[in-house]
N, C-alpha and C positions, 0 to 999 in steps of 0.2 A: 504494500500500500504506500502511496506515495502521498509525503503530507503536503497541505498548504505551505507557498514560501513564506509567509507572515508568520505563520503558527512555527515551523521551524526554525524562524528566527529567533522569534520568542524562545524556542525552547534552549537554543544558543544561548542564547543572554542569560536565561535562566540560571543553566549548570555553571556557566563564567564566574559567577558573579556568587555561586554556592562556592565555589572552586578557590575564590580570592577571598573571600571571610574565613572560609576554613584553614586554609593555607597561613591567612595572617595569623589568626589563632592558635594555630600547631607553631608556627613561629614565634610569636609571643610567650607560648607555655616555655617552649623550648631555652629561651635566653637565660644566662646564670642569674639568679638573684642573693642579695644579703636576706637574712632573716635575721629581722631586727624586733626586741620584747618593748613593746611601750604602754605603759601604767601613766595616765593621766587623770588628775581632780582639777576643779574648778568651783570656786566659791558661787551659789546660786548669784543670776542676773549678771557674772560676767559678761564683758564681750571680748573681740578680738582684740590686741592692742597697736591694730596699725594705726600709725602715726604719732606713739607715744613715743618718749625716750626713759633713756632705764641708764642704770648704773650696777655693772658687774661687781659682786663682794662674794670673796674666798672662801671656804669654809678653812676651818684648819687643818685639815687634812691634803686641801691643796696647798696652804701656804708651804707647806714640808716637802714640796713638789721642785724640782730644779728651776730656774727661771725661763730659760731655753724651754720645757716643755710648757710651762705656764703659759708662755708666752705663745706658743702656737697653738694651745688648745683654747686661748680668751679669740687669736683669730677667726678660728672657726665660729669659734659661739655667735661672733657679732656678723660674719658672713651669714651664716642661718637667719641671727634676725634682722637684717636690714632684708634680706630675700622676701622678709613678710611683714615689710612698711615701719618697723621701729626704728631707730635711733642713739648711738653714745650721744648723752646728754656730755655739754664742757667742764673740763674741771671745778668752773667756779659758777655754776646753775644746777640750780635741785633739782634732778631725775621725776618723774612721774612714777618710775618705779625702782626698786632696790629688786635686782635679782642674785641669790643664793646660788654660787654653784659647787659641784661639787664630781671630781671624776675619779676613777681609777679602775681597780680590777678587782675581784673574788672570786676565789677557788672553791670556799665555803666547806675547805679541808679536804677537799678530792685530789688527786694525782693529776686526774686523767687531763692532759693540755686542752681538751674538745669542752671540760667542765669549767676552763676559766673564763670565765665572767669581764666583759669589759662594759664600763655604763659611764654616762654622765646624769645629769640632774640638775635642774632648772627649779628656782621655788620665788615666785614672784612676791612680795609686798608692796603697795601703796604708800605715798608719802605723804601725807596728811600734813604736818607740821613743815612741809618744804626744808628737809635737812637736805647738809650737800654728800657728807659723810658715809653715814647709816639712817636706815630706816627702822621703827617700831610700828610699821601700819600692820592693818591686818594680812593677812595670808590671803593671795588672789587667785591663784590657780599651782600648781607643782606639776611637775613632766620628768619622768624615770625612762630611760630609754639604753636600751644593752644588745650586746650580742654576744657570742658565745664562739671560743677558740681562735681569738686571735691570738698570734705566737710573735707577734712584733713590738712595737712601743703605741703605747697607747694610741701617742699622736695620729698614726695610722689609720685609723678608725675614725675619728674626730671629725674631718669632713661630713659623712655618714650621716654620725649620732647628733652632730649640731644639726645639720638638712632638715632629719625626720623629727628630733626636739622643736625645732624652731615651726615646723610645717604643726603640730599637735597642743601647741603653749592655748591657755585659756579653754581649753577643751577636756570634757569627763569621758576616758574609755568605759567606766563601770569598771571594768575588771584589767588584767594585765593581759592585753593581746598578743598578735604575732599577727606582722605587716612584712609584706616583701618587697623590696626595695631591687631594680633592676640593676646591675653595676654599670652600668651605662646611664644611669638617670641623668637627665640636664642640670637638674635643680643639686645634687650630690656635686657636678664636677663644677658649678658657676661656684657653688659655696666654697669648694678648696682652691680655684682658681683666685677667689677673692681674698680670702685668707692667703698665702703664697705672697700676692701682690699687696698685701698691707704689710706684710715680715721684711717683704726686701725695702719696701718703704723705711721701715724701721731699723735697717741695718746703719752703723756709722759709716759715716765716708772718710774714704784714707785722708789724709791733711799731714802736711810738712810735719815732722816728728814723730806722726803720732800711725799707729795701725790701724784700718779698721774691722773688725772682727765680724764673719757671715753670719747673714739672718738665720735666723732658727729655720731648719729645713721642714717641710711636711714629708714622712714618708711615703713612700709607694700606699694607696689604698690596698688595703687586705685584701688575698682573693682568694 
């Protein structure tokens, strides 16, 4: 039987066009991704904070951190949120907000190198009293975000955990998920290319006498 040529066009188009969703699909499944843990709360009637500015403060557990890694892992942080409208407030103007941070690793006394734990942590408060310093406001939202067997320096990772922190700030998962993150993502490599470019910023320049010593590197992303 021989069909209509419209209807066999159609029926061209048809399979094409099944052929190119599925195909993209099986391609998209296929691409490696990070599997990244994010635990998010948010105080009720928050919003987003695009367009606010904020003020990063240490926990003491980073202050015991080397400066060189401090230094590339506060890069990242403010890459992630300027990627979603915030702002470093100047050293001599009160932030909108004080945010807490806090990174490292845990093994949680396993061996096993797949068991160790690497996170950062985001814990926003409000500035009510307009200090420039520290903040006493209330608690506005917190963002836990980790992943699991990185075998490098933290820094590494950092890109990553700031991207998908900074993409989750002011937002309630309920509970602690698991998001997959493509290694290719735009939004991961803008965030460590801007970070990178705020470090060499920050490196000294040689001058008559004096040496000047390289930016804090960002490592290879973990793969």
């Amino acid at each position: 039987m021989k069909l209509p040529v419209c209807y066999a066009r159609l029926l061209v188009w048809t399979w094409a066009a099944v052929f190119a969703f599925t195909g993209l699909g099986c391609i998209t499944a296929l691409m490696p991704k990070h599997r990244v843990l994010v635990d998010a709360i948010a105080a009720p009637g928050v919003t987003k904070p695009s367009g606010m500015s904020y003020r990063l403060v240490a926990k003491k557990s980073v202050v015991a951190q080397s400066q060189m890694q401090v230094a590339a892992v506060k890069a990242c942080i403010d890459a992630g949120l300027v990627g979603v409208g915030m702002f470093e407030a100047p050293a001599t103007a009160a932030p909108d907000l004080f945010i807490e941070v806090s990174f490292g690793t845990y093994t949680g006394g396993r061996v096993d190198p797949s068991a160790r734990e690497t996170f950062l942590q985001l814990s926003a408060r409000d500035n009510p009293t307009k200090g420039i310093n520290s903040g006493t406001g209330r608690e506005l939202w917190d963002v836990r975000v980790a992943v699991f067997g990185v075998a490098g320096a933290v820094e590494s990772v950092m890109p990553l955990l700031s991207a998908v922190a900074a993409q989750n700030v002011a937002s309630d998962s309920r509970y602690e998920t698991k998001i997959e993150v493509p290694k290719n993502s735009p939004v991961v490599k803008a965030v460590r290319e801007t970070a990178v470019k705020a470090l060499e910023e920050q490196a000294p320049t040689p001058q008559a006498g004096a040496t000047g010593k390289p930016a804090a590197a960002l490592p290879p992303l973990v793969r």
